[in-house]
Structures are given as C-alpha cells and as structure tokens.
ZALUM-340078 format. One record per atom (N, C-alpha, C): residue in three letters; x, y, z. Coordinates in steps of 0.2 Angstrom, whole numbers, plus 5000, padded with zeros to 4 digits. Layout:
ALAXYZ ...
END
This chain:
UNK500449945000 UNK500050005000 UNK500450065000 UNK500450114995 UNK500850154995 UNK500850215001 UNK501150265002 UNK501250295010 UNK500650355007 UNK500250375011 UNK499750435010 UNK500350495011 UNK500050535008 UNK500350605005 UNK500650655013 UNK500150635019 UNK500550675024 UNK501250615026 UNK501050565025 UNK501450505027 UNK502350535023 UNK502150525015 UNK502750545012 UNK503050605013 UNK502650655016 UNK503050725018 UNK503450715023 UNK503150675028 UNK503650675034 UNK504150645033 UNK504050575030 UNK504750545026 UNK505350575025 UNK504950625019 UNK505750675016 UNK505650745019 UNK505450745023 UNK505450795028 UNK506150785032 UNK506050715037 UNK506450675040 UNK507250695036 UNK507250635030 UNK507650625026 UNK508250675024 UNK507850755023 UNK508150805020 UNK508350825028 UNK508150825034 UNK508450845039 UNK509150815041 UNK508850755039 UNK509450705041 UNK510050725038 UNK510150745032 UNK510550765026 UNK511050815028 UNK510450865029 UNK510750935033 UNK511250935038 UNK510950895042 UNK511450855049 UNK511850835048 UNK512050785041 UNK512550765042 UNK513050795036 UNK512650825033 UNK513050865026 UNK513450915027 UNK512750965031 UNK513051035034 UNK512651045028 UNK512651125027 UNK512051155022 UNK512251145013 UNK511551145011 UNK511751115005 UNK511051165001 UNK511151154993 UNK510851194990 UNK509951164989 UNK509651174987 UNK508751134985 UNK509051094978 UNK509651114974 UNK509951054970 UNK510350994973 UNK510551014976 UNK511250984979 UNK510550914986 UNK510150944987 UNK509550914992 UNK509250854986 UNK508950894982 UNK508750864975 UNK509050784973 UNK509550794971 UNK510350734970 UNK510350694976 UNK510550714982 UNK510550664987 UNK510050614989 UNK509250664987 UNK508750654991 UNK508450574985 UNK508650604978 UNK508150564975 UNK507650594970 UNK507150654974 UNK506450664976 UNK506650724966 UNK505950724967 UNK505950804961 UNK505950854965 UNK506050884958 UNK506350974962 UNK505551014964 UNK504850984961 UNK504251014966 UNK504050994973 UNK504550934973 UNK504550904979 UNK504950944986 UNK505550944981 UNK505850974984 UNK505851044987 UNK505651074983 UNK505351144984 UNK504851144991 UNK504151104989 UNK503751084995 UNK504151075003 UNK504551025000 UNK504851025010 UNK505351065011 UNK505751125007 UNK506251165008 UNK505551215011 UNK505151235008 UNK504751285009 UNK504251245016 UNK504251205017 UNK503751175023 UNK504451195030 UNK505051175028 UNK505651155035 UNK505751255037 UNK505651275031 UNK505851365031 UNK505351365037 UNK504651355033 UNK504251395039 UNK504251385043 UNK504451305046 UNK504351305053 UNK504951315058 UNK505451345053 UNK506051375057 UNK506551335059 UNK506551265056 UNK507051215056 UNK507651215053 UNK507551265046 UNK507851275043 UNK507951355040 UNK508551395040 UNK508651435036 UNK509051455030 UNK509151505028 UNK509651535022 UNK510151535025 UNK510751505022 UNK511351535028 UNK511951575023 UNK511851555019 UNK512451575012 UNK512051575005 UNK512751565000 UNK512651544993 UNK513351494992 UNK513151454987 UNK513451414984 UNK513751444978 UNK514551444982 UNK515151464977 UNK514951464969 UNK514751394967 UNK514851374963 UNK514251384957 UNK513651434959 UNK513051444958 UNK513051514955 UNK512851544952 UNK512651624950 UNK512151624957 UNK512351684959 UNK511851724962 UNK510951704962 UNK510751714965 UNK509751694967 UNK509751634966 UNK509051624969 UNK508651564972 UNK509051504973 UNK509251484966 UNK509551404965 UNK510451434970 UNK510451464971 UNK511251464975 UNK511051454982 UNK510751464984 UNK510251474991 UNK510451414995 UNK510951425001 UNK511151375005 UNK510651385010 UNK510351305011 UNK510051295018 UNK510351265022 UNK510251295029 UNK510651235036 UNK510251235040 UNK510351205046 UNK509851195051 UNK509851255055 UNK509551275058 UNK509351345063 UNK509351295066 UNK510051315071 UNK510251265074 UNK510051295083 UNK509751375082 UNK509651395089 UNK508651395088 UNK508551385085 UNK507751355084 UNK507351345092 UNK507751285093 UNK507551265099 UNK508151225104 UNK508251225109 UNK508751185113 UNK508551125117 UNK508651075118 UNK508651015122 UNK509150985127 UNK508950955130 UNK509550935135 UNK509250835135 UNK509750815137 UNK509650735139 UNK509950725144 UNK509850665149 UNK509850635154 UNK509950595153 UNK510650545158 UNK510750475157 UNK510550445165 UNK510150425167 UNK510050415173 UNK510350355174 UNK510650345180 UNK511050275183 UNK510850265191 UNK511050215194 UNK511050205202 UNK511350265203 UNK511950265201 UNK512450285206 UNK512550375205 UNK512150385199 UNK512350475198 UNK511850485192 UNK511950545187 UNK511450585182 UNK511850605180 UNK512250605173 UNK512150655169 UNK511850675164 UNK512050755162 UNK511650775155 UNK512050805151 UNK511750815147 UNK512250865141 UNK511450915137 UNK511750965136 UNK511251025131 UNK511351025126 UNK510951025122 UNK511151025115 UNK510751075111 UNK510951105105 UNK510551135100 UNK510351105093 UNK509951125091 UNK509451085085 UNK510151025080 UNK510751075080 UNK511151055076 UNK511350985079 UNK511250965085 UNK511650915089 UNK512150935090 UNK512451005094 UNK513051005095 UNK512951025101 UNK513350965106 UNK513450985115 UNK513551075117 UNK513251085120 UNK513451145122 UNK513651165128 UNK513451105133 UNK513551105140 UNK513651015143 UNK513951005147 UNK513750925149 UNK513950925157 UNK513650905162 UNK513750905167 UNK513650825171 UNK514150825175 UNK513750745180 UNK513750765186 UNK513450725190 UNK513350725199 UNK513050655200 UNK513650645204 UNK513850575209 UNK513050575213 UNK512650515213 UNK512250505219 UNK512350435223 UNK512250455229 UNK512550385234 UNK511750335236 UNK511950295236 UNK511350255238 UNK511250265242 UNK511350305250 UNK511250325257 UNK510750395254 UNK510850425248 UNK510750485247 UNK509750475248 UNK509550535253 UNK508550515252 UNK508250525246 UNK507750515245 UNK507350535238 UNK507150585235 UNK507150645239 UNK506950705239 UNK507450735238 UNK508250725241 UNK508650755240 UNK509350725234 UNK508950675231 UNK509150635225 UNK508750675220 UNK508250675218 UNK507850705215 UNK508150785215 UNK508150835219 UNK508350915218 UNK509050895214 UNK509350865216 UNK510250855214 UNK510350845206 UNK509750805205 UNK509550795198 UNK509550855192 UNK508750885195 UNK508550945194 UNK509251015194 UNK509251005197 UNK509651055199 UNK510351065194 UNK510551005193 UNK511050995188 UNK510851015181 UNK510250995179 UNK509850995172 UNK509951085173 UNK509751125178 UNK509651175176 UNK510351235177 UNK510651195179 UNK511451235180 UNK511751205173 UNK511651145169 UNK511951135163 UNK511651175160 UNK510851185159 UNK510651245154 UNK510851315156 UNK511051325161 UNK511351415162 UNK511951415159 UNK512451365160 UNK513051355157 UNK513251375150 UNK512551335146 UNK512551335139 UNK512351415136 UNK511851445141 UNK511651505140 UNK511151495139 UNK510451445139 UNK510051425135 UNK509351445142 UNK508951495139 UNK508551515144 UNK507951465146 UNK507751425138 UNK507351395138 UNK507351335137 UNK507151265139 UNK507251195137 UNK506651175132 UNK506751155125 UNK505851135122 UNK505851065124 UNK506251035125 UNK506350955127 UNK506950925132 UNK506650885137 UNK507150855138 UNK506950775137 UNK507350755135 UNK507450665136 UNK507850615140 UNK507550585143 UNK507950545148 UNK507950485144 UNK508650425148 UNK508650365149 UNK508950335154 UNK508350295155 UNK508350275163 UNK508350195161 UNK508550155168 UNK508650065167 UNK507850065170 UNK507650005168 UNK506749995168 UNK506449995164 UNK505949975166 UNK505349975163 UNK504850035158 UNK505050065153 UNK504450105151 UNK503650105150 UNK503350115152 UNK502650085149 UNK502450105141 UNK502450075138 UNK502250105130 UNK501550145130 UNK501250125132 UNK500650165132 UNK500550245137 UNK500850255143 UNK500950315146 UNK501550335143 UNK501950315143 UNK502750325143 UNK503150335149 UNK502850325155 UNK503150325161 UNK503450255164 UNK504050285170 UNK504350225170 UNK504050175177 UNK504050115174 UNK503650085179 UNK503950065184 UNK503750045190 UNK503950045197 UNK504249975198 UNK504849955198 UNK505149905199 UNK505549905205 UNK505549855211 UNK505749855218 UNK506549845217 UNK506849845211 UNK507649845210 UNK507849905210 UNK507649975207 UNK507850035205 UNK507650085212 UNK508050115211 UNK507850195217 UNK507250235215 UNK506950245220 UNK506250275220 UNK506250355216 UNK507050365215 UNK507150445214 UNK507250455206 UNK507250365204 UNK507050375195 UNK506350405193 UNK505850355199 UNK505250385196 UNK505150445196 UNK505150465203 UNK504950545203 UNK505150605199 UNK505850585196 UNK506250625193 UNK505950655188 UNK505550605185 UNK505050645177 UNK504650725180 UNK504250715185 UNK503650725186 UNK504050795191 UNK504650785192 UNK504950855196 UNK505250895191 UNK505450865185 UNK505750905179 UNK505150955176 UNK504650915175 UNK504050945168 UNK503851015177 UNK503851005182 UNK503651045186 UNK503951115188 UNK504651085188 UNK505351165187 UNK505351165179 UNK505251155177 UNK505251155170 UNK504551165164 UNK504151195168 UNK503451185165 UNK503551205158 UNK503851225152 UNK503851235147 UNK504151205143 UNK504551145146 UNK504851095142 UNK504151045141 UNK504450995136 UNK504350915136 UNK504850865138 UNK504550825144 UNK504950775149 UNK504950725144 UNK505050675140 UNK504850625139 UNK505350565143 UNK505350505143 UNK505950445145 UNK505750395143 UNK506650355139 UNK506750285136 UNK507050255140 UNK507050175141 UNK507450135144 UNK508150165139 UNK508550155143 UNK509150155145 UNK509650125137 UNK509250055137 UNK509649985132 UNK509450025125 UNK508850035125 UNK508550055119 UNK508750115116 UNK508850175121 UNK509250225117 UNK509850205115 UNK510450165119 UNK511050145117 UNK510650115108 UNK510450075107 UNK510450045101 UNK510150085097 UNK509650145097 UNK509450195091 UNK510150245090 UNK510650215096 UNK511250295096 UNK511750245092 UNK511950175093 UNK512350145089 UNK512050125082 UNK511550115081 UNK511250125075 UNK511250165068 UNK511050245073 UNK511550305068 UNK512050335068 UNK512450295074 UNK513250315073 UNK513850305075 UNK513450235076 UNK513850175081 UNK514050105076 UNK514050055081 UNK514149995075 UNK513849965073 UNK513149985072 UNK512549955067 UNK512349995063 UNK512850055061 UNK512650105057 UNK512350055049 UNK512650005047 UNK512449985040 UNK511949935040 UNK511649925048 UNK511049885050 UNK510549895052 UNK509949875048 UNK509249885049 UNK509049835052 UNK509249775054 UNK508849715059 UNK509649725063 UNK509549725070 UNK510049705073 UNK509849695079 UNK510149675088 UNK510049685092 UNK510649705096 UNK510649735102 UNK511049765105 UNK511049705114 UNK511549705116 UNK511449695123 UNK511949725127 UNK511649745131 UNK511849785136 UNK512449755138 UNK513149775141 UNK513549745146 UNK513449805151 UNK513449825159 UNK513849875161 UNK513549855168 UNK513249895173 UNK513149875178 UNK512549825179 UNK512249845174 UNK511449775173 UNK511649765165 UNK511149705166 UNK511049685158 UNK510449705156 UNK510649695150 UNK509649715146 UNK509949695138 UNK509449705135 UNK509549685127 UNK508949725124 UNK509249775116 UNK508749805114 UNK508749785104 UNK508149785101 UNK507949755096 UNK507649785092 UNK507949805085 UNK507849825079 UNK507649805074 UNK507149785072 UNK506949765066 UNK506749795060 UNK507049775054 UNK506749825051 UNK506849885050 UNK507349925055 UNK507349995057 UNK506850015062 UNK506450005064 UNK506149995070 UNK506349975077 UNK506650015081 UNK506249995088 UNK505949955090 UNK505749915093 UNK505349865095 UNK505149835103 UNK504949875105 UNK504849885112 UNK504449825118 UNK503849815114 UNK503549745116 UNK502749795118 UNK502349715122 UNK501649735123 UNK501849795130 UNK502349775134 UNK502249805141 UNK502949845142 UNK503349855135 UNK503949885136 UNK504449845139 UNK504449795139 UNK504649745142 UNK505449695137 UNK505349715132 UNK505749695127 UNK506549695127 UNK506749655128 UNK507549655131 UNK507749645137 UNK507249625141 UNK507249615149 UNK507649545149 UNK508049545147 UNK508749505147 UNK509049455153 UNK508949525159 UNK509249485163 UNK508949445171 UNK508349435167 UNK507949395172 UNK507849315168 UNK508349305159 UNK508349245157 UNK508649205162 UNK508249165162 UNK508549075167 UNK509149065165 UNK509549055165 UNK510449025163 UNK510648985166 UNK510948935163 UNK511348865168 UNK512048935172 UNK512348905176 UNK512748925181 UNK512648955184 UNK511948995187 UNK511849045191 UNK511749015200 UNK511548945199 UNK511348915205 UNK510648925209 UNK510348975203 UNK509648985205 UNK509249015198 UNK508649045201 UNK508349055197 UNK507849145199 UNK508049165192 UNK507549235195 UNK506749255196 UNK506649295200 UNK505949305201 UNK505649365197 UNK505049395199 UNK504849425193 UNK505049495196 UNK505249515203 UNK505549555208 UNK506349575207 UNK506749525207 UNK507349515204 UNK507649455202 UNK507949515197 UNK508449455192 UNK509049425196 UNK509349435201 UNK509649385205 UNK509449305202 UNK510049255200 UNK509849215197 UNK509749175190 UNK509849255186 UNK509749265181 UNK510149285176 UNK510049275168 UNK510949315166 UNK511149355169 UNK510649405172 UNK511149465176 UNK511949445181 UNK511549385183 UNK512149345190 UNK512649335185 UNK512649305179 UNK513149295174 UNK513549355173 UNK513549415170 UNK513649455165 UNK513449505167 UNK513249535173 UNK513149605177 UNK513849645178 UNK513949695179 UNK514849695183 UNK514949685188 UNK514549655192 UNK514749665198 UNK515049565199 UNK514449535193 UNK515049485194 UNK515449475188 UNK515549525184 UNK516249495178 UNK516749525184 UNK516749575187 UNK517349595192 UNK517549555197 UNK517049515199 UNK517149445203 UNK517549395199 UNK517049385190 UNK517849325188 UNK518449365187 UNK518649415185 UNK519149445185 UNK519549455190 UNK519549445196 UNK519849455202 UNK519949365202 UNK519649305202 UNK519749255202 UNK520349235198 UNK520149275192 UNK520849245186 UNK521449275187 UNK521449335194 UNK522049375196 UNK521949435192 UNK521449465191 UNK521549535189 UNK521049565191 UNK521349605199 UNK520849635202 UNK520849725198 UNK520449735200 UNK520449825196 UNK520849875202 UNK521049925197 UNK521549975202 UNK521050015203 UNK520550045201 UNK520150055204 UNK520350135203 UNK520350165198 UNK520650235197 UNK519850285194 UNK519450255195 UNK518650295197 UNK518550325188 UNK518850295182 UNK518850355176 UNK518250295173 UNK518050225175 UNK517650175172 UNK517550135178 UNK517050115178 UNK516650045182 UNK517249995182 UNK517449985190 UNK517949925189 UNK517749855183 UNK517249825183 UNK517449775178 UNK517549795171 UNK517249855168 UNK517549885163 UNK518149895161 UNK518549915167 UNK519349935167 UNK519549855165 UNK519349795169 UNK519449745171 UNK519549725165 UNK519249715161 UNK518849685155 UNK519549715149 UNK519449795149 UNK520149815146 UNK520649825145 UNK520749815151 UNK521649765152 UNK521649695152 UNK521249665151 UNK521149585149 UNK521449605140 UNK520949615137 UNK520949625131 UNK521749665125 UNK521849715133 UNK522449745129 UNK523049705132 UNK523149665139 UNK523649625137 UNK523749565132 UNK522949545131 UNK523149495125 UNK523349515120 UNK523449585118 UNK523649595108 UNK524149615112 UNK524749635121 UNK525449615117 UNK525749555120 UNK525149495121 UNK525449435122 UNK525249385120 UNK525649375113 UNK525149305113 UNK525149235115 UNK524649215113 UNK524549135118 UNK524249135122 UNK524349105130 UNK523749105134 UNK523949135138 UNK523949135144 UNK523949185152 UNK523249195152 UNK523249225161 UNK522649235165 UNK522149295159 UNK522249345158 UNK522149375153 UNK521549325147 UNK521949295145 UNK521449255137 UNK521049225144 UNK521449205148 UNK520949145150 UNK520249175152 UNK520449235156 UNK519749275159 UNK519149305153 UNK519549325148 UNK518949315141 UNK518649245140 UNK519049195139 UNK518549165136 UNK518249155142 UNK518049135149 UNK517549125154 UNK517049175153 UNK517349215152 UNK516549285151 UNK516449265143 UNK516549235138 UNK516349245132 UNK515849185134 UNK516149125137 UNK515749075139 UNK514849105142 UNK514949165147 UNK514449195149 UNK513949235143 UNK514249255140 UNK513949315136 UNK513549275131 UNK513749225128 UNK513649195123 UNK512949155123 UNK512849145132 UNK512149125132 UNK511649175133 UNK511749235133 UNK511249285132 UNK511149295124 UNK511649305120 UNK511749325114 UNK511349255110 UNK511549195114 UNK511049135109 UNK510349145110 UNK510149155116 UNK509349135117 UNK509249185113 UNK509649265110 UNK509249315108 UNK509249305101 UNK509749275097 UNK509849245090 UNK509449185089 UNK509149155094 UNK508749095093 UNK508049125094 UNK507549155095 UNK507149185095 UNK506949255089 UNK507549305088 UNK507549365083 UNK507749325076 UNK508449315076 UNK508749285070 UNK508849365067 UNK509149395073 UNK509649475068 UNK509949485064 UNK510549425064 UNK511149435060 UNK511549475061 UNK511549515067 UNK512149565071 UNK511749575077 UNK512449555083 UNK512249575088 UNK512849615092 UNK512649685093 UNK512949715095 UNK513349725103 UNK513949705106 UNK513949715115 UNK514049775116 UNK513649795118 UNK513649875120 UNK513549885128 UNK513549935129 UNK513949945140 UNK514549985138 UNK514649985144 UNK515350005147 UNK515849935145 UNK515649895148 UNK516149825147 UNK516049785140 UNK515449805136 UNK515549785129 UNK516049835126 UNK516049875125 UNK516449935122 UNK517349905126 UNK517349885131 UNK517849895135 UNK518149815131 UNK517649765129 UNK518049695126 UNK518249695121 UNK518049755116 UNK518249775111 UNK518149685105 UNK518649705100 UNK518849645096 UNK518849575099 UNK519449585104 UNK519549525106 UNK518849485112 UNK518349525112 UNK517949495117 UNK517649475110 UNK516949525106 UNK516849505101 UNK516849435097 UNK517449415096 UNK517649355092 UNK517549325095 UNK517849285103 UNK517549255105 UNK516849235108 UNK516649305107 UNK515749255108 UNK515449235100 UNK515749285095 UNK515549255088 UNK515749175087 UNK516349165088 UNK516349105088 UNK516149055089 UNK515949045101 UNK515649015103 UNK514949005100 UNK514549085097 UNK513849085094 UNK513849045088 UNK514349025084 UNK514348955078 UNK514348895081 UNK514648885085 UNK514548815090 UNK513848805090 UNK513548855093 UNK512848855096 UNK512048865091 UNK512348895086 UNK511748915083 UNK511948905075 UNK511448875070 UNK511348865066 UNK511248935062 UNK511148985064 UNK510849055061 UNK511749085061 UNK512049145054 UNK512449165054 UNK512249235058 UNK512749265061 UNK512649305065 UNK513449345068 UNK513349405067 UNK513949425068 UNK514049465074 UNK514349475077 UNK514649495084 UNK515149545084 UNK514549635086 UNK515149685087 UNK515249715094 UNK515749745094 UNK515949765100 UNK515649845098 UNK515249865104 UNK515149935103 UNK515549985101 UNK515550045097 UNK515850105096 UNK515850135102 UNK515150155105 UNK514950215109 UNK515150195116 UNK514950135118 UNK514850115127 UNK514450145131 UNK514450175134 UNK514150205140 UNK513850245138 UNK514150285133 UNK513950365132 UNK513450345125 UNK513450285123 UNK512750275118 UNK512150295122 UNK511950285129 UNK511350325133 UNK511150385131 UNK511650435133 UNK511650515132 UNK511750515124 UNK512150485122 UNK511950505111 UNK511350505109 UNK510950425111 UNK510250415111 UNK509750475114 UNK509750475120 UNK509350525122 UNK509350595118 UNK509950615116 UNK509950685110 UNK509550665105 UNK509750605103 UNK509350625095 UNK508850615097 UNK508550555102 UNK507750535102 UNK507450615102 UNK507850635108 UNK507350735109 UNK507250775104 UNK508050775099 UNK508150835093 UNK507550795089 UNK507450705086 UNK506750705082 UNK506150745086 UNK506050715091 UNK505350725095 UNK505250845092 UNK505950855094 UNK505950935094 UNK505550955085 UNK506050915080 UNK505850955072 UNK504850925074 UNK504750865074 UNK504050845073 UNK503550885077 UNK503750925084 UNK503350955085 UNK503251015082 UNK503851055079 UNK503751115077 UNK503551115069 UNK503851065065 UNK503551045060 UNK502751055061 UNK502651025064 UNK501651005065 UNK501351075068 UNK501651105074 UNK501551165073 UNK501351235069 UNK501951225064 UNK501851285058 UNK501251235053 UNK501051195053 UNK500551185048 UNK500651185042 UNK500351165038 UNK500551145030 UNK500551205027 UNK501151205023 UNK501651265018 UNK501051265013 UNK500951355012 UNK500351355008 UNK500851395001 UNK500651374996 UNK501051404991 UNK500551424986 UNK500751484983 UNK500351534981 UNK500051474973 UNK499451494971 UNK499251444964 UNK499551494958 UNK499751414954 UNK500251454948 UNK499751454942 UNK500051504937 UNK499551514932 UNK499551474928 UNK498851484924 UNK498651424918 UNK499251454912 UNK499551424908 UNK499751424902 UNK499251444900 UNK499351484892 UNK498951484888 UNK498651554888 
END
C-alpha cells in the first residue's frame, strides 16, 4: 500500500533533515541529488522546513550564479534547545544540546545509595538546570531521559520496579514541574543505546539488529526492520531475568538475582576477574569490571598465547554467549551488538570470541560487534530521540506550507 501524501512528507521531511545534519547546508539541487525526490518535491519540503523554522538561508553556493538556486540551507540550529539525561544508580548526567546536535554543556553528579529521595531528585534537577545556564539556554523545548526499567508503551512512564531507586520515578514528574515549558519524555536505558549505535555506532549499515547491554545490569534491545521494537508491556530485552545454567538459582519476577544478570552483570564479571587474578586498580575513570575487561583484552594483543588474561575472556565469552544465543534463537538478527561499558571495553577480542562460541551454538549466521559508543550510547540516544521528537513538533506546529496557485498556460 503506498504511503498517503501526509505519510510521504514526513518521510522526506525526516530524510532532508537527516541530510542537513550530516551534510552541513546544501543547495534545493544539491538536496534534490542526494534525496532522489523531484525538484516540486523538493521545493514543498524546503518551503514546509523554512516555515517551521527548522531550517534557514545561511549562504550561497560558490559554485551557483547568484538567486534562488544558490540558496544554502542549514539547520537553525538555535530554533530550539534540548538537553538529555542518562539516569543510573549511582549518579545523572546530562548534556544540552542545539537543534544542530551539538553539546553545548554536559554535566554529571555522583548519587549515593544512602542519598534520600527528595534530595536525590533536587540533585538531579538541579543539575539539568545549571547545565542549561551553562550553555546560556533560557529555555528547554525537550528534555529526554534514559533510565534502566521498565517503560510503559502506552503512558510512557517508567514503571515501578522493587530493584531501582524510588528517585527514578519521581524524577520525570519533578522535571516537567521546574520546567513547565519543556517536554519530559523517558526511554529505557538499552533501547536508546541501540537507536544511538544504529546512527552512529556499530550498526550503522544495519536495519535488523539487536544490541545487549553489558555494564552494571544487563538488558537487550531489538531492531527490526529499522524499528524499535519495544514489546506489549515495554518489556522487550528484559534479558536479565533469562533462566541460565550456572547461576545456581533462578530469577523472580521481583529480581533477576539468578538470572543472566548473576552471569554478566559487573558486579559479577569483576568477581571472575579478580578470580583469574586481575583485580581492578580502581582509578574511578570506568566501572571496575569495565577497566577489568580492558586490560584483559589489551594484554592479550601484546601477548600472545594463553595467560590469565585469554583465560578470563574466554570464561566471560562462555557467559555472554548464552544471552546472545537465546536472543539469536528467537529474533534471528544477523548482528548482535555488546554494548555497556564492558561491551565497548572487550572490544575485538571479546567479540570473536562469543562470535565463535555463537557458531557452535546456533545454526543462524550471525555476527558479533563490539560497541563503538559504550556508556555514552545512553546520552547519544537520548539527543537524538529529543532533537526528532523537537523537528515533529514544530513541523506540526507551523502547519501545511501553503503556496501561492500557479497560472494556467495559455
């Protein structure tokens, strides 16, 4: 069924944005060319993106005679400002940004697990609103969080789970209150990482893929199609309440204690680590098993053969690989990305190894990368989730570009 006429505007509304962003400004010809589209097409969404302010004149194109056709557009990058949030146990950062995606501020604050909820929450706040003086930005149109949990697909709030601190939930409902003129919206955590490696990470040339968490929890998020795919109850990639041989028990529906988590968490990759003799130094710049994981990895490319080092990959590739099969035997991806702190931090050498053990296991080919981004795929994701949410409301805002009728020939 073909896409109805408001359907294909936003498309190459989208698509022309995209362009912009990654092009930097270009002509209605130069859009024309890359886009595909005809030049009344193209006309249409230059003249839709203008009105709504997304877009302005910024130059001329060297290479053009003077009027209309020389006519550079780029993004009106001060349009509108956003900020994101990476929400974790242990602290909040944010970064500001402008339409353009470029940071303009990033700030963090450490929170203690002693810390109350009310004074968890201001800390938070408080931060969002010092990063935006920073940046100079009087106003926020959006902010975006990613938080670990559960989203509810149908509110978009995050649902209340006896594992996480009370100071996740409230956080939404304190922001949109100091902040009555923004939009709060919140994504699980796994799922921005994978819309952030997807456009800029290591699934950039992948439309089906799935991502899994490594870092202080586990989770798994799922692309299909280029889709997102979040589930009936948002529940999608809840990974680490999977049943797995070696945990010694079994998880409940309360906690994943039990569960791959016990496998592949940090808190126990930094227990096998210390086992195989490589405890962490402990220099506060990454989560001890992260670090753990990276000096695993970087002594093995200047030693070859075996040592505690290989030995301690392959035990973790042993672990990882049962999360990554159960998710290859149910999706059938064809790429699955380790992403975390501690994916990012196995690099190559972890990757192979669970690629490999994943051919033992599984009849489906399927390929095995090691994050670009890590950590900071959170806060990537949470930007652009926001900058889209920002162009489609003010797109929808200005309303459909009216253009003057042309005359009959003749």
């Amino acid at each position: 069924m073909p896409a109805s006429p408001s359907t294909a505007r936003a498309i190459n509304d989208r698509l022309a944005l995209r362009l912009l962003q990654q092009e930097g400004p270009l002509t209605a010809g130069q859009l024309k060319q890359l886009t595909g589209l005809s030049r009344p097409t193209v006309a249409d969404l230059v003249e839709r993106l203008t009105a709504s302010g997304l877009i302005t004149v910024v130059g001329e194109a060297k290479a053009q005679r003077r009027g209309p056709n020389a006519r550079l557009y780029g993004i009106a990058a001060d349009r509108a400002h956003l900020a994101a949030l990476d929400v974790r146990t242990g602290g909040v950062t944010v970064a500001v940004a402008d339409l353009l995606g470029r940071e303009l501020a990033e700030a963090h604050v450490p929170i203690g697990g002693d810390t109350g909820t009310g004074d968890a929450v201001e800390h938070a706040v408080a931060l969002v609103e010092r990063a935006a003086e920073k940046a100079g930005v009087r106003r926020l149109h959006t902010v975006g969080m990613g938080a670990p949990g559960l989203v509810d697909p149908v509110t978009g709030e995050l649902r209340n789970t006896t594992s996480l601190p009370e100071w996740h939930r409230r956080l939404v409902a304190a922001l949109q209150e100091r902040l009555p003129h923004a939009r709060v919206t919140v994504e699980n955590e796994t799922n921005l990482a994978a819309l952030a490696e997807q456009r800029d990470g290591a699934a950039r040339d992948r439309d089906t893929f799935a991502l899994l968490w490594l870092g202080q929890g586990t989770g798994a998020a799922v692309v299909l199609d280029g889709t997102l795919r979040r589930g009936a109850s948002g529940g999608t990639g809840e990974i680490g309440f999977l049943p797995v041989p070696g945990t010694g028990g079994l998880p409940s529906a309360t906690d994943c204690a039990g569960g791959f988590h016990s496998l592949a968490g940090a808190a126990a990759v930094a227990e096998l680590a210390a086992e195989h003799g490589l405890p962490a130094k402990g220099d506060g710049r990454e989560p001890a098993a992260a670090e753990q994981v990276r000096a695993a990895a970087a002594a093995e490319e200047s030693w070859s053969g075996g040592g505690p080092a290989a030995r301690f990959l392959d035990a973790l590739a042993d672990r990882v690989v049962l999360g990554v099969a159960s998710v290859v035997a149910v999706l059938d991806p064809g790429c699955v990305v380790l992403g975390g702190e501690v994916g990012q931090a196995g690099g190559e050498a972890l990757a192979a190894r669970v690629e490999e053990r994943l051919a033992r296991l599984s009849p489906l080919p399927t390929q095995v990368r090691a994050s670009f981004l890590g950590g900071g795929a959170v806060l990537r994701g949470a930007l652009l989730t926001a900058r889209e949410r920002v162009q489609s409301e003010l797109l929808a805002s200005s309303g459909p570009a009216t253009r003057p009728p042309r005359r009959a020939k003749g």
